[in-house]
C-alpha beads as a LAMMPS data file, in Angstrom:
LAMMPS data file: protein, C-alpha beads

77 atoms
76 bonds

1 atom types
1 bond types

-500.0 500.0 xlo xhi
-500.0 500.0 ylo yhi
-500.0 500.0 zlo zhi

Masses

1 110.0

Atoms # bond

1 1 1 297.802 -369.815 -124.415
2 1 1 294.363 -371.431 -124.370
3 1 1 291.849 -371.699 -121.510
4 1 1 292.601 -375.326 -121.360
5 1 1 296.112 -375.111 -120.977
6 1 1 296.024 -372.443 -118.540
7 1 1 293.143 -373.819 -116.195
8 1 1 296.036 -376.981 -116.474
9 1 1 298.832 -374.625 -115.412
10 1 1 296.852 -373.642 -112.484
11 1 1 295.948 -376.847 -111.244
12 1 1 299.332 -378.170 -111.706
13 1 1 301.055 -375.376 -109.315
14 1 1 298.550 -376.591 -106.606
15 1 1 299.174 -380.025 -106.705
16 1 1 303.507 -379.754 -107.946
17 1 1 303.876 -379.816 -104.115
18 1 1 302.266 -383.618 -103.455
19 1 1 304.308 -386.821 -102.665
20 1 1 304.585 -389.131 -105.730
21 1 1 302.222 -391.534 -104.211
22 1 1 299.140 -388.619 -103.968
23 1 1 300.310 -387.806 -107.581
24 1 1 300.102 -391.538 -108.843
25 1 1 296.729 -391.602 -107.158
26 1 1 295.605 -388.671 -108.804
27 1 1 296.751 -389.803 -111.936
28 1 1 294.794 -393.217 -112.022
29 1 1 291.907 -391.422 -110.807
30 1 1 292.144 -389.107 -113.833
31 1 1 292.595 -391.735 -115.959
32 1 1 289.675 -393.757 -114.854
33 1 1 287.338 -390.460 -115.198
34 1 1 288.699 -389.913 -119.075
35 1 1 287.707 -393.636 -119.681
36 1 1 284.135 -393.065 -118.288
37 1 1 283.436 -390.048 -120.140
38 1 1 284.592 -391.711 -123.683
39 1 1 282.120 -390.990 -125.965
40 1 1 280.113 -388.471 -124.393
41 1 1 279.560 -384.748 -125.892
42 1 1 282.680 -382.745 -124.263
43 1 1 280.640 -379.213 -125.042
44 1 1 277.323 -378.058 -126.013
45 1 1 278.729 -377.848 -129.794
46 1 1 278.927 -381.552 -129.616
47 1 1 274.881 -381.076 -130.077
48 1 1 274.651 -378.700 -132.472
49 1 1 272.422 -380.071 -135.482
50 1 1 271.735 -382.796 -133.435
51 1 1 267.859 -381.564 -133.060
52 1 1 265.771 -383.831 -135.173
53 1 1 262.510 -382.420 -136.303
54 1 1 259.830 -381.841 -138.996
55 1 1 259.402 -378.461 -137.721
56 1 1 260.393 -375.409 -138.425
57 1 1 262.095 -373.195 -135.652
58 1 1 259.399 -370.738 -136.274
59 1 1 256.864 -373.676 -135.180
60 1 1 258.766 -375.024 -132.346
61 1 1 258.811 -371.615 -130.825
62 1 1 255.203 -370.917 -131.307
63 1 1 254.527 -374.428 -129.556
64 1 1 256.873 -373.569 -126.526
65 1 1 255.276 -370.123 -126.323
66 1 1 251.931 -370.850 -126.291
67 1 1 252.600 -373.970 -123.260
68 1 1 253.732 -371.758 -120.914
69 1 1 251.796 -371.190 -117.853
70 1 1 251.776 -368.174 -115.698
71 1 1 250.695 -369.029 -112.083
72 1 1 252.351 -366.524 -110.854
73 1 1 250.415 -365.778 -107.465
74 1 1 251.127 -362.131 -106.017
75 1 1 249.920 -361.840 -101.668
76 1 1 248.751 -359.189 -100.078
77 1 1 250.868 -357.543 -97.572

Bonds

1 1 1 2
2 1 2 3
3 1 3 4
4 1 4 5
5 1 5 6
6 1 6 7
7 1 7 8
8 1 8 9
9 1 9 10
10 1 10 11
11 1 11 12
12 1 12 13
13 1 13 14
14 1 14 15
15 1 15 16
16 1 16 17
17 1 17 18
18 1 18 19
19 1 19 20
20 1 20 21
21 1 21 22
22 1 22 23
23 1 23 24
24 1 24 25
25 1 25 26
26 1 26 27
27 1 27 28
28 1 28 29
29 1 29 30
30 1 30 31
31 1 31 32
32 1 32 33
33 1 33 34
34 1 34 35
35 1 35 36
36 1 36 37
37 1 37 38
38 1 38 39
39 1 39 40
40 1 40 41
41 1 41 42
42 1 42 43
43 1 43 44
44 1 44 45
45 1 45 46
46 1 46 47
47 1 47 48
48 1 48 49
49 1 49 50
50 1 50 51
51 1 51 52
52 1 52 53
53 1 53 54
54 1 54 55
55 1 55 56
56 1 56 57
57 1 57 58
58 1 58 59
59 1 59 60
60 1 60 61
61 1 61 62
62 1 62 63
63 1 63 64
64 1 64 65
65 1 65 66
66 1 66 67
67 1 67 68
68 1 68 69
69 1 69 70
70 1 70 71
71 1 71 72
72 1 72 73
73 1 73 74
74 1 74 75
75 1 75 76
76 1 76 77
């Protein structure tokens, strides 16, 4: 069994329980959330190779490292 179908499993003993109505509701509010999130990355794989630059990673790095501030202020007890 995947993740998927067992994080399913558990939220379907929770809610076996509910009248029909509750379920119906819960079902059109499911459905409405799938239809919003069409076409939007599901997973941070979605994005991988999506980075679009000139530079190399070697570059990017050295930029990000040499940005970073410190202001790290330490008080005296």
């Amino acid at each position: 069994m995947n993740v998927v179908h067992l994080e399913a499993e558990s939220y379907f003993k929770t809610l076996r329980n509910l009248s029909p109505d509750v379920k119906l509701e819960l079902i059109a509010k499911l459905s409405k959330s799938i239809k919003k999130d069409l076409g939007q990355p599901k997973s941070v794989y979605d994005f991988s190779g999506k980075w679009d630059s000139k530079e190399t990673a070697e570059e990017i790095i050295e930029d990000l490292r040499k940005d970073r501030v410190f202001n790290r202020k330490l008080e005296d007890f």
